[in-house]
C-alpha positions as CSV (number, residue, x, y, z in Angstrom):
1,X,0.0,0.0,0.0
2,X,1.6,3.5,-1.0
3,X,2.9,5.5,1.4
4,X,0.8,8.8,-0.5
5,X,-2.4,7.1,1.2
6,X,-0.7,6.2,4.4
7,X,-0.3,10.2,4.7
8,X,-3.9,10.7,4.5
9,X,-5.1,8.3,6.6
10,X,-2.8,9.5,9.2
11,X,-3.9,13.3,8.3
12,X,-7.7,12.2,9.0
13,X,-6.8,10.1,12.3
14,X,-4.3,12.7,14.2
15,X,-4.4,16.1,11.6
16,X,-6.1,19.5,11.3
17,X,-7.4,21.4,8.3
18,X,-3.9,23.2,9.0
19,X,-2.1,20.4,8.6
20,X,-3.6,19.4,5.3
21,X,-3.1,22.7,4.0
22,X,0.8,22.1,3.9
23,X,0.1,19.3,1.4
24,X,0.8,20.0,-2.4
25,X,-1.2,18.1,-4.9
26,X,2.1,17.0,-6.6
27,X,3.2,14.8,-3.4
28,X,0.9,12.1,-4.6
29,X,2.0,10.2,-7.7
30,X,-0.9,7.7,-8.8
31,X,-4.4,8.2,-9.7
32,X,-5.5,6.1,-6.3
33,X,-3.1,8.8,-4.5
34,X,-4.8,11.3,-6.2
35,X,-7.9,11.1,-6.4
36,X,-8.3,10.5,-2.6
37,X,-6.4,13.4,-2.0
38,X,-8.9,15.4,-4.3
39,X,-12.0,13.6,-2.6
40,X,-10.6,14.8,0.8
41,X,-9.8,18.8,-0.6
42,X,-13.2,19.2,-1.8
43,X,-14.7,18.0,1.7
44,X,-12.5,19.9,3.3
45,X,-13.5,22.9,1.1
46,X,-17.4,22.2,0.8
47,X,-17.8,21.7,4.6
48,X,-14.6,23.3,6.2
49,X,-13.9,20.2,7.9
50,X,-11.6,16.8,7.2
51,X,-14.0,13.4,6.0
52,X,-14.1,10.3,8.5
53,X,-12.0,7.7,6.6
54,X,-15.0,5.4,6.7
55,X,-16.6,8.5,4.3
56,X,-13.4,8.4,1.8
57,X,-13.6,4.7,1.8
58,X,-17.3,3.9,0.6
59,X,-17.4,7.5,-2.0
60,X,-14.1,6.2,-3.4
61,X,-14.6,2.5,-3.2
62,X,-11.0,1.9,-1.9
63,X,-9.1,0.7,1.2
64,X,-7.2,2.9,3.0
65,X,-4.1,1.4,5.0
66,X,-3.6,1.6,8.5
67,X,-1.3,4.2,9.2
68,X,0.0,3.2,12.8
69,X,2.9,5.7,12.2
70,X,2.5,10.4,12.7
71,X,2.2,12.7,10.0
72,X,5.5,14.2,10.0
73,X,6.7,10.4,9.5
74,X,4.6,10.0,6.5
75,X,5.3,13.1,5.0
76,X,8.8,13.0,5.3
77,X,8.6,9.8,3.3
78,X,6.8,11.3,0.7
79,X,8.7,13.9,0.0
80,X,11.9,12.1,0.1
81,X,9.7,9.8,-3.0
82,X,8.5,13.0,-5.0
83,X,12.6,14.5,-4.5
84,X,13.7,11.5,-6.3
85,X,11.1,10.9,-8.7
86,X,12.4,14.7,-9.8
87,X,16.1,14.1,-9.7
88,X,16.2,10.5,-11.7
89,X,15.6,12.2,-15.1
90,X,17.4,14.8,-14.3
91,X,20.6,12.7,-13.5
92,X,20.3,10.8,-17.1
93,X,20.0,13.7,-19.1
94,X,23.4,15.0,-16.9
95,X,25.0,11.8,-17.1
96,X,24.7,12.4,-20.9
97,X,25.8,15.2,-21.0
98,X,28.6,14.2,-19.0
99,X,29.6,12.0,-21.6
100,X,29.3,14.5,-24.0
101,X,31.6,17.2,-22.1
102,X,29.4,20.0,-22.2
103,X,30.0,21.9,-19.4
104,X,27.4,24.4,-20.0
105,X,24.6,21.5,-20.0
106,X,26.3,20.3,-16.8
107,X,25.9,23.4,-15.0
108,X,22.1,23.6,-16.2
109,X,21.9,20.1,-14.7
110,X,23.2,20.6,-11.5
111,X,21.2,23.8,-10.4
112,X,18.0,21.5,-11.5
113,X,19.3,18.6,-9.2
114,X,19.6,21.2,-6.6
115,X,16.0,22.5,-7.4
116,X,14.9,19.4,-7.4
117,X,16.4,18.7,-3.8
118,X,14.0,21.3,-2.3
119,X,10.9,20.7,-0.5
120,X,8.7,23.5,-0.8
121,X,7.0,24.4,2.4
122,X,3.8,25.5,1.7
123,X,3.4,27.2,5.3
124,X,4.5,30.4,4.3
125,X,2.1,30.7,1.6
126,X,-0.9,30.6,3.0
127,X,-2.0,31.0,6.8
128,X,-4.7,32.2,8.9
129,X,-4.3,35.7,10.6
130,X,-4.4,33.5,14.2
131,X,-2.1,31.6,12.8
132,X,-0.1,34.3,12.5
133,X,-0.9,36.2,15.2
134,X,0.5,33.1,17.8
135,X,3.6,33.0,15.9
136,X,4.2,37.4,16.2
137,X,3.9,36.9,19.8
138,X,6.6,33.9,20.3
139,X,8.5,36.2,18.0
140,X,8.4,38.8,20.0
141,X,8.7,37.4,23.2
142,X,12.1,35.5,22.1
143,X,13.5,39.1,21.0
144,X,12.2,41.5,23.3
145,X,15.1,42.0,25.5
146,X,17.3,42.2,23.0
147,X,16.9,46.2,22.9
148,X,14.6,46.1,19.4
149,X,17.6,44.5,17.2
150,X,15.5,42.0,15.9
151,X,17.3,40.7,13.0
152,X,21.4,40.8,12.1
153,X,22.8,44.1,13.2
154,X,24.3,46.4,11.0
155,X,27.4,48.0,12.3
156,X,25.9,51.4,13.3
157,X,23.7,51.9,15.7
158,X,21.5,54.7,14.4
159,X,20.6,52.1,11.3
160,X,20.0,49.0,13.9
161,X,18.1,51.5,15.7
162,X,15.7,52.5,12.7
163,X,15.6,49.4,11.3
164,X,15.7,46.8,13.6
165,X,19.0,45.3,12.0
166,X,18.6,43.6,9.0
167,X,15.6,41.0,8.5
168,X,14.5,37.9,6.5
169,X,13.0,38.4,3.2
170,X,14.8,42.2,2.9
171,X,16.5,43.1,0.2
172,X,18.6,46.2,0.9
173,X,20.6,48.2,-1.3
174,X,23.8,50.3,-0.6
175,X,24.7,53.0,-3.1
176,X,27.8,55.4,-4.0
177,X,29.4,56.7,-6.8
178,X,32.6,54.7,-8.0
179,X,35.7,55.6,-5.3
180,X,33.7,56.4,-2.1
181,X,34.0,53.2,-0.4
182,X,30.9,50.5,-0.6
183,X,33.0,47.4,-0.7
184,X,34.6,48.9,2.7
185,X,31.5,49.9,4.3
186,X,30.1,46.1,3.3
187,X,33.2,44.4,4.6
188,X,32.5,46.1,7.7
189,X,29.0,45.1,8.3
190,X,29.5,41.6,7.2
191,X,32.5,41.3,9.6
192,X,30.1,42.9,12.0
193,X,27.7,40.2,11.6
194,X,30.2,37.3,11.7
195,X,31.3,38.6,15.3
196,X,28.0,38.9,16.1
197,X,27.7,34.9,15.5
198,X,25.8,34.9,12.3
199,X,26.9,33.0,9.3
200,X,27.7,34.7,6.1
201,X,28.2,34.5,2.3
202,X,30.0,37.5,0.8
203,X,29.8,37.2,-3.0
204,X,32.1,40.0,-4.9
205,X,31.4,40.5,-8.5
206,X,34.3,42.6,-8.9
207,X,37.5,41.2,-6.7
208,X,39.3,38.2,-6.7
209,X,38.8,35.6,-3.3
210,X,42.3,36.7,-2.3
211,X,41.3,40.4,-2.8
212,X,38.3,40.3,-0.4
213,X,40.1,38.4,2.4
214,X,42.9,40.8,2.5
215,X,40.2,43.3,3.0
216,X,38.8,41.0,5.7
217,X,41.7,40.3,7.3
218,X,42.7,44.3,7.3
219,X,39.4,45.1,9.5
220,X,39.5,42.1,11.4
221,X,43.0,42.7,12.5
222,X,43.1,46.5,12.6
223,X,45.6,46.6,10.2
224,X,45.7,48.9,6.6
225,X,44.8,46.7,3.9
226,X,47.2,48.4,1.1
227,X,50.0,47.8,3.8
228,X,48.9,44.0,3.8
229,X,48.7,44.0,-0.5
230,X,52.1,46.2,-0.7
231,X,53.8,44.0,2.1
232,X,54.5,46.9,4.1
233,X,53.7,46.0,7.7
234,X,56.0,46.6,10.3
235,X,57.2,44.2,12.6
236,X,55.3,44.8,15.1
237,X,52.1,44.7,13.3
238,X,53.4,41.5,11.1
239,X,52.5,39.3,14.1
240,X,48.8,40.8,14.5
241,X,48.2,39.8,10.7
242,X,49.3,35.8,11.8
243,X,47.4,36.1,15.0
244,X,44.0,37.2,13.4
245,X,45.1,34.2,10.8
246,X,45.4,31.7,13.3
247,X,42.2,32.8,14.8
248,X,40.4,32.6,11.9
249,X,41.9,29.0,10.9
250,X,38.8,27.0,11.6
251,X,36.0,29.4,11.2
252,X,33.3,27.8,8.7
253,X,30.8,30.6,9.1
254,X,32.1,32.8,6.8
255,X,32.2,32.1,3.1
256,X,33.2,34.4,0.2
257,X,32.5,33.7,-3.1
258,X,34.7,35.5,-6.3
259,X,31.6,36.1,-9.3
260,X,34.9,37.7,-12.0
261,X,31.8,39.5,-13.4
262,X,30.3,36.5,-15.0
263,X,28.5,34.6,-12.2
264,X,24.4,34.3,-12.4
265,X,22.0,35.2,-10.2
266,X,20.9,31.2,-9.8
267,X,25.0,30.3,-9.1
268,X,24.4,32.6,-5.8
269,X,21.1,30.6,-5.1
270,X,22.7,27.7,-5.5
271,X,25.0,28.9,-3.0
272,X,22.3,30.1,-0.3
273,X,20.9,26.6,-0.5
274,X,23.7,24.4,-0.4
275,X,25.5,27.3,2.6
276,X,22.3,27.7,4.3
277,X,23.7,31.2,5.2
278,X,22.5,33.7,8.1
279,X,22.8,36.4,5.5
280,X,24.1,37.2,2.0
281,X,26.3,40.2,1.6
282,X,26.6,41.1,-2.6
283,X,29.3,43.5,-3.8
284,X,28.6,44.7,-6.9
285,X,25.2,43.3,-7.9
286,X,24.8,45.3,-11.2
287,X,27.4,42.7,-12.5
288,X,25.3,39.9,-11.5
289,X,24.0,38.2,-14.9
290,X,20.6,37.3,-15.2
291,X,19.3,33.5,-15.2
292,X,15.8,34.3,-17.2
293,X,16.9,36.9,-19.0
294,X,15.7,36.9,-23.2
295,X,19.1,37.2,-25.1
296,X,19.8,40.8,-26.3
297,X,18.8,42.8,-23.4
298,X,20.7,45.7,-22.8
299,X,22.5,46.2,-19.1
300,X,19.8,48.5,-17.4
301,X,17.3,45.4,-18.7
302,X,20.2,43.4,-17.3
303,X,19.7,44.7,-14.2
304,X,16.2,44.6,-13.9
305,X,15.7,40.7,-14.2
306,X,18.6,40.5,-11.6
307,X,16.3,42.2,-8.7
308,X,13.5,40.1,-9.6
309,X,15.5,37.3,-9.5
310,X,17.4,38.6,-5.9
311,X,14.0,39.9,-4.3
312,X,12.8,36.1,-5.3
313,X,15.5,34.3,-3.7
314,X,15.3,36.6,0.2
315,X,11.6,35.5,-0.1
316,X,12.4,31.9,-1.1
317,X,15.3,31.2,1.1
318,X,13.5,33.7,4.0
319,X,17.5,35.5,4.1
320,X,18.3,39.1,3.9
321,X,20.6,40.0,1.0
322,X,22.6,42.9,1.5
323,X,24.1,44.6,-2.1
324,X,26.3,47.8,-3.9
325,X,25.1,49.5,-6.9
326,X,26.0,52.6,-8.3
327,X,24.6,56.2,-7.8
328,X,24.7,57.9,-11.2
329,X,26.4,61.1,-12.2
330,X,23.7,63.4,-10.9
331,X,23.9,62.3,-7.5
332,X,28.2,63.9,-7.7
333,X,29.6,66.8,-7.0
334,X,29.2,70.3,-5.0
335,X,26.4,71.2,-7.6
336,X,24.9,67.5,-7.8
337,X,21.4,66.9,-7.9
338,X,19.7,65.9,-4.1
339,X,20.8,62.2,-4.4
340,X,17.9,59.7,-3.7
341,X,16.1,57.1,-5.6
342,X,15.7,58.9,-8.5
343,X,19.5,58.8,-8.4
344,X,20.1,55.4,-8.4
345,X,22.4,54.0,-11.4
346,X,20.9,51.0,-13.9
347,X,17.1,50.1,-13.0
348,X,14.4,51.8,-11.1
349,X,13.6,48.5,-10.0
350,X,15.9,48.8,-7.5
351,X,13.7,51.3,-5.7
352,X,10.8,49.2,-6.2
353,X,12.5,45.9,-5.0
354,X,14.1,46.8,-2.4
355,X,13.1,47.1,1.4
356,X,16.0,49.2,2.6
357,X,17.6,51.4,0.0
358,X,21.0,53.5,1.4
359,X,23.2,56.2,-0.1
360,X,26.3,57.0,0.8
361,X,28.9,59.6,-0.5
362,X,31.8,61.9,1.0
363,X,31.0,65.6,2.5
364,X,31.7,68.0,0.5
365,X,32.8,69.7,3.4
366,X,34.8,68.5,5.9
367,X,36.9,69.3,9.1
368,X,40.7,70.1,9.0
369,X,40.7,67.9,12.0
370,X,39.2,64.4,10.7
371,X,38.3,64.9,7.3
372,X,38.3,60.4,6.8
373,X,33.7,60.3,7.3
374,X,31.3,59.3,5.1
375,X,27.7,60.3,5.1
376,X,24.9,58.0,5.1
377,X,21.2,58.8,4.6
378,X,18.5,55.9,4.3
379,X,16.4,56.5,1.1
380,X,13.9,54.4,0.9
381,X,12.8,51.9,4.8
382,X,10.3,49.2,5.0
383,X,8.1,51.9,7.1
384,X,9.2,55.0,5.5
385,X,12.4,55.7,7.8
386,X,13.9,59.0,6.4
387,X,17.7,59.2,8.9
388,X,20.7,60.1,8.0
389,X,23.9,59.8,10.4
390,X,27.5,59.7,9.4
391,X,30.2,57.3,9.8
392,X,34.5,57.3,10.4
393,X,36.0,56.1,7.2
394,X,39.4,55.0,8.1
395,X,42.1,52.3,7.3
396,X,44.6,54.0,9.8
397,X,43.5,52.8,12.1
398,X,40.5,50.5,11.4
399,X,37.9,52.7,12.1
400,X,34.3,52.9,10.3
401,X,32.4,53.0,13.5
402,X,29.5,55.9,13.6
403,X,30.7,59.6,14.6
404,X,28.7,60.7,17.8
405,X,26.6,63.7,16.9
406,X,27.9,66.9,17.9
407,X,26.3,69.4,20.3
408,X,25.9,73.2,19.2
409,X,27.5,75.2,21.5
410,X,24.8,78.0,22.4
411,X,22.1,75.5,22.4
412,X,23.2,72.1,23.5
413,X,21.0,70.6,20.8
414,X,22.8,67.7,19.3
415,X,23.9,67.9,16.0
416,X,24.4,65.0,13.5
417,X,27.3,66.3,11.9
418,X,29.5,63.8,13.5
419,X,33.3,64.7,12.6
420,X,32.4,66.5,9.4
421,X,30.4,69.6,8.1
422,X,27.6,67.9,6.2
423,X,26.4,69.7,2.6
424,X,23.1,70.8,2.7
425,X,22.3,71.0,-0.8
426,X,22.9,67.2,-0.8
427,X,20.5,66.6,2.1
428,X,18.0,69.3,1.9
């Protein structure tokens, strides 16, 4: 007797309407399977309840089995049935293309084993609002002394403190004109992250592996990256390089990934499933080629199927993805336009996909004093947030913390200038 009706039995016996609601029509594989599962749908649909087994059995004229066994038992069996019922034609046609040595073929054949690996949970697609509500509550409960930093902090306080840190299912968007430091300002977060205990995949489209961990290893250590490429360090900063290596030796929670401008958006998916990463940190994601892209599309098109395809996978995976793009040449300058989303390089999606858009760009005006800031102001948040602060930007020393606002003299008001004199024709 097939496991598919097993399920069921054991669904009517011990389940809830809720519990057959996670079941996908596709789980059941004969026209016995099937059909009972339709019978029990359309009960369940018609009178909002689940049939007695006795009523499946004499409308259907079958026998269902005993199913001595839960439901997670069964269903774990059938899904482990439909996952290879997927895979097996999948591995002929890659075995034959093995034999052909096309690699391209390969690589198609591989992200649909990996597809076909997943079970998709249909939890998240559909529940009831008390459902829902239970779940807020154990969610809030678990965070609520953790002073509102619900998800994986950011690096600055003023940001965790507006948005909460960064969440599942966000896609937020960092952007700067060429030279004013996002890969720096990503490194930091994501090393921020990592300390803070979360896992992380760092994909650069733009920098080799060795490139991005001498970054790494520069803010880790407190040491001057260039002095680590150039081979500069002194002697006694040599052995704080080895020390933060040795430290570092067995860490498995931090992954980077080198896309040399070339990589699809489906190789990072690939990646997130196979890593199972806390969160995604992507340098560079205007480089990021499209996997369902129509051949011919220009780069701004380009860019356009990439956020559908990156706003997919934070939903899919339930992970935040945290990416650079480019402000464009409006957004520079003394005389530049105010920079905001309308200022964004490439795709206007990127305002419409994301959940947390950034800029960030260099003062025009700065202090004689500390003149090493950047300032940041949030464009777009999940619930309108409109906050701007400003951050240290310095390699000697390692320093990109936040600048504490200032305090006007006459007043006492705090001032969120920071270190630096903040142009008001950018902000204003």
């Amino acid at each position: 007797m097939s496991d598919g009706l097993r399920l069921l039995t054991s669904l009517i016996e011990h389940g809830s309407t809720s519990s057959f609601r996670l079941l996908d029509r596709n789980l059941f594989v004969d026209s016995e399977e099937q059909s009972a599962y339709d019978f029990i749908r359309s009960h369940f649909r018609r009178y909002s309840e689940l049939p007695r087994i006795q009523t499946v059995e004499h409308e259907l004229d079958i026998e269902l089995p005993d199913a001595p066994e839960n439901i997670d038992f069964y269903l774990a069996k059938v899904q482990d049935r439909s996952m290879f019922n997927a895979v097996r034609p999948v591995f002929n046609s890659m075995r034959e293309s093995l034999i052909r040595g096309s690699s391209e073929e390969v690589r198609q054949h591989v992200s649909r084993l990996y597809s076909a690996c997943r079970v998709h949970n249909a939890s998240h697609d559909l529940r009831t609002i008390g459902e829902l509500g239970d779940e807020l509550l154990r969610n809030y409960n678990q965070v609520g002394m953790t002073d509102d930093l619900t998800g994986v902090p950011t690096g600055w306080p003023t940001l965790d403190r507006e948005t909460g840190g960064y969440q599942n299912g966000d896609l937020v968007v960092w952007a700067a004109r060429p030279g004013v430091g996002k890969t720096h300002a990503l490194i930091h977060q994501a090393k921020t992250s990592w300390m803070g205990g979360y896992s992380i995949l760092f994909v650069s489209m733009e920098m080799t592996l060795s490139q991005i961990a001498n970054r790494f290893y520069g803010h880790y250590a407190n040491l001057d990256p260039d002095l680590i490429r150039k081979k500069r360090l002194s002697s006694w900063k040599y052995p704080k390089l080895v020390a933060a290596v040795q430290e570092l030796d067995s860490s498995n929670r931090f992954h980077l990934y080198a896309g040399n401008m070339g990589k699809r958006a489906d190789d990072i998916d690939i990646l997130i499933q196979e890593l199972s990463p806390d969160i995604i940190y992507l340098d560079g994601m205007y480089l990021v080629m499209p996997a369902n892209a129509p051949r011919n599309t220009n780069r701004y098109e380009r860019v356009g199927y990439v956020l559908d395809e990156l706003k997919r996978m934070t939903i899919e995976r339930d992970r935040p993805i945290v990416s650079t793009t480019q402000l464009n040449r409006e957004a520079a300058g003394k005389k530049s336009k105010k920079a905001g989303l309308e200022t964004l390089g490439y795709s206007d999606a990127i305002g419409t996909h994301s959940s947390v858009v950034l800029g960030m760009k260099m003062p025009d005006k700065v202090s004689l004093s500390k003149p090493n800031t950047r300032f940041v102001e949030i464009f777009k948040g999940r619930e309108g947030e409109a906050e701007n602060f400003t951050i240290n930007y310095s390699l000697t020393p390692v320093d990109f913390s936040e600048c504490q606002p200032e305090h006007d003299t006459d007043s006492g008001a705090p001032s969120r200038r920071g270190t630096a004199e903040i142009d008001l024709d950018w902000m204003l």
